[in-house]
C-alpha positions as CSV (number, residue, x, y, z in Angstrom):
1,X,-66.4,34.8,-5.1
2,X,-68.5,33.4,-8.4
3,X,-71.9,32.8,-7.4
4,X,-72.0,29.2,-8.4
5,X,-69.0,28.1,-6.4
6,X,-69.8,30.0,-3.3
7,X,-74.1,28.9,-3.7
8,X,-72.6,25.1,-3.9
9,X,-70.7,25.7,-0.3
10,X,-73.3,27.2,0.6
11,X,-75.8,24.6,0.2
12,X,-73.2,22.3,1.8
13,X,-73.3,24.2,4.7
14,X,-77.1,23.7,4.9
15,X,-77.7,20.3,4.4
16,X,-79.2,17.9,5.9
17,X,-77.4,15.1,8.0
18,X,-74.2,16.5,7.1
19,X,-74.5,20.3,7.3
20,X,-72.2,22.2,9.2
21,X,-74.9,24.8,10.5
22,X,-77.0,21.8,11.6
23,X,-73.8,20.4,13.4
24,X,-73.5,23.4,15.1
25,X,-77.1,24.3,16.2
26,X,-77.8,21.4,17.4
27,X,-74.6,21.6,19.5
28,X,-75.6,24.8,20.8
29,X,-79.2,23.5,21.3
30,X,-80.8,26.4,19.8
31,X,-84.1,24.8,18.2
32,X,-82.9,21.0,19.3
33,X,-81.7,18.4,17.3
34,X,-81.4,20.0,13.6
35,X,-79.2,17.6,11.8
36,X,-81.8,16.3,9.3
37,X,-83.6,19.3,8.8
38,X,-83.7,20.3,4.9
39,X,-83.3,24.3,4.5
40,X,-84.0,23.8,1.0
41,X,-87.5,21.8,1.5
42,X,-89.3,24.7,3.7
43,X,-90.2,27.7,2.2
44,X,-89.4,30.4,4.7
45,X,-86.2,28.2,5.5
46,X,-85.6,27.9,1.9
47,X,-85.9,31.8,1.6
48,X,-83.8,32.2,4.9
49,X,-80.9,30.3,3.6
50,X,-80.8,32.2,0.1
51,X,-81.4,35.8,1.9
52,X,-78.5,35.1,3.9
53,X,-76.6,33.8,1.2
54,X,-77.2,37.3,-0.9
55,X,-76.6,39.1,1.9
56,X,-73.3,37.1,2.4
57,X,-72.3,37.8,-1.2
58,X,-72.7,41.7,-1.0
59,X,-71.3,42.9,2.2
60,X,-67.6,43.6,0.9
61,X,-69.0,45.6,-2.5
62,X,-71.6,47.1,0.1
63,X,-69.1,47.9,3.0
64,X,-65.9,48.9,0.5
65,X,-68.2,51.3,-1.3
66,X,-69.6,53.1,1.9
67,X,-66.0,53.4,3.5
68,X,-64.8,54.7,0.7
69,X,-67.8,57.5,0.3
70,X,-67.3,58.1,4.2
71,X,-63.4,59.1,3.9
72,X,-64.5,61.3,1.1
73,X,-66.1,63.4,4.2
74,X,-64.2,66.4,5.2
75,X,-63.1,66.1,8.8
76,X,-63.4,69.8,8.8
77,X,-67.4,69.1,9.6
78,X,-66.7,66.8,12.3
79,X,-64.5,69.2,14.4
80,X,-66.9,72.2,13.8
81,X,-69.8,69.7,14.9
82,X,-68.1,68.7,17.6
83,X,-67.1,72.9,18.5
84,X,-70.4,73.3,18.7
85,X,-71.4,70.8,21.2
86,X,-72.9,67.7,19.3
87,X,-72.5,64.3,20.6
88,X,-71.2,61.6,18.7
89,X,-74.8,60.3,17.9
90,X,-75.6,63.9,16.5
91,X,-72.3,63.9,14.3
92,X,-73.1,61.1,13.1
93,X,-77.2,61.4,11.7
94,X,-76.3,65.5,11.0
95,X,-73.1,64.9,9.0
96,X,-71.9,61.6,8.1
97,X,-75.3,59.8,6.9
98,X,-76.2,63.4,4.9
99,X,-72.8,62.8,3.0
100,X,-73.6,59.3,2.6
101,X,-77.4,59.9,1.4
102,X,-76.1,59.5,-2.3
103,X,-73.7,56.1,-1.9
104,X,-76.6,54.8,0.0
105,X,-78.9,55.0,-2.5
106,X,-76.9,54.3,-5.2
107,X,-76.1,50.8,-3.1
108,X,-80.0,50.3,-2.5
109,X,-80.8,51.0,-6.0
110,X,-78.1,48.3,-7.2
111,X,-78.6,46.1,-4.5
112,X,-82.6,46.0,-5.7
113,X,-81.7,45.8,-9.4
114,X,-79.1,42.8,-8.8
115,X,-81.7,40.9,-6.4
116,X,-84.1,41.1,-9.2
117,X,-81.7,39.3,-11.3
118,X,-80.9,36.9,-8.5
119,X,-81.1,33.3,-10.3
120,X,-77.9,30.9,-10.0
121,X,-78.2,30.9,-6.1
122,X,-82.0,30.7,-5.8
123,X,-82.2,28.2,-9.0
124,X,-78.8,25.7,-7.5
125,X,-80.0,25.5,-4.2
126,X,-84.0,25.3,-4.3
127,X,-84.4,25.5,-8.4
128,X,-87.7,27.8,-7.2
129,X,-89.2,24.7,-4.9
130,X,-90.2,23.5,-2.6
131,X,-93.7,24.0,-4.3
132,X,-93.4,27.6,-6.0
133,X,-92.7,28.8,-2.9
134,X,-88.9,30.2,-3.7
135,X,-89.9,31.3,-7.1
136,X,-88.9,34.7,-8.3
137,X,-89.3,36.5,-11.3
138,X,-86.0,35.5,-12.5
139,X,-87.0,31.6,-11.9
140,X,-90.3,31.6,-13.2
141,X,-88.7,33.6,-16.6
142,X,-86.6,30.6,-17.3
143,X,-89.2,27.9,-16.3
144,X,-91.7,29.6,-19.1
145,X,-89.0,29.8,-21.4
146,X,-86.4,27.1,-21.0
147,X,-88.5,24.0,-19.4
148,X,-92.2,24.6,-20.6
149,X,-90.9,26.0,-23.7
150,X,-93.0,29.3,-23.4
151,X,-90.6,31.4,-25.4
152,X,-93.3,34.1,-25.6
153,X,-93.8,34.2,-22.1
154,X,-90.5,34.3,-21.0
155,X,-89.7,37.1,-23.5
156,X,-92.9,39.1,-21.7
157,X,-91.9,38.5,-18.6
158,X,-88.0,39.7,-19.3
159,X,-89.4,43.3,-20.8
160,X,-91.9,43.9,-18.1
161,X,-88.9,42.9,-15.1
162,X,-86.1,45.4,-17.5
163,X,-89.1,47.9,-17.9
164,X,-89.7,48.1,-13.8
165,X,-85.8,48.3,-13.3
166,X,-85.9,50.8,-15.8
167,X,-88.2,53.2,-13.5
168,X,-86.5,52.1,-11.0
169,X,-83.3,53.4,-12.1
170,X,-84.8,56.6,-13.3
171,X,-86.0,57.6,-9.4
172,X,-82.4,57.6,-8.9
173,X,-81.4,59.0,-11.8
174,X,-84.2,61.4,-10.8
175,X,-82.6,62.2,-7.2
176,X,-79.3,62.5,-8.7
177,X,-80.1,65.4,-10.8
178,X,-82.3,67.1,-8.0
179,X,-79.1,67.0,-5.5
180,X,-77.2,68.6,-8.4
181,X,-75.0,65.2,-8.5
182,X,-72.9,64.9,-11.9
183,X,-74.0,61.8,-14.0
């Protein structure tokens, strides 16, 4: 789903008076009447509700891709595992998560590098408030360049964040070529 259609919902879902989740807490009496509590307006709420929006967003790229790395695993190990008396638990940390080592960090690698470049949900639901207190580096690049008119800064800012992803990327790049992985 686009970001900016499915950060508009979800703000919807969070708002105050009207939102959905505060409908429903409050009917479940979780933390008592919610209705008119403003997500956006508290920091670690504000946080919360765009955490769980990202995490929303990337479950199917993050579940699709470690499915299909874990049918790439030869059934062959399983049964010899198995032959030789491991439990399911043991089949499971011995075999399946050493095939998956790779896809995983290959997903934590990109996950990281996308979060970084997180803006159109942090900036349409909280636009870095309430405060500074939502502000990434993403945000405060386009405050110094686009609404203080800091061109300089902004520029700064962008080729120290792409030099960090940069080293980043070349730890996995790194790992990739020690596990004798092609590129």
């Amino acid at each position: 789903m686009p970001n900016v259609a499915s950060s508009m919902v979800w703000g919807w879902l969070f708002q105050p008076g009207f939102g959905i989740l505060n409908w429903i807490l409050t009917k479940l009496h979780v933390f008592g009447n919610v209705l008119n509590v403003n997500w956006t307006q508290s920091t670690v709420l504000g946080f919360l509700c765009i955490w769980l929006l990202i995490v929303w967003q990337a479950v199917p790229f993050i579940a699709l891709t470690l499915n299909a790395a874990q049918q790439q695993v030869d059934p062959a190990f399983f049964e010899a595992a198995r032959l030789d008396g491991a439990n399911e638990w043991r089949v499971y940390w011995t075999i399946t998560l050493q095939f998956l080592r790779p896809t995983l960090l290959l997903v934590t690698i990109l996950s990281v590098i996308w979060d970084f470049n997180v803006f159109n949900q942090i900036w349409l639901l909280t636009q870095g408030g309430p405060d500074g207190g939502t502000t990434t580096l993403g945000i405060y690049t386009y405050k110094q360049a686009f609404v203080s008119f800091n061109i300089g800064n902004g520029a700064a800012i962008s080729v120290v964040t792409t030099l960090l992803l940069m080293v980043l990327t070349s730890f996995y790049i790194r790992s990739l070529v020690r596990s004798g992985e092609e590129l």
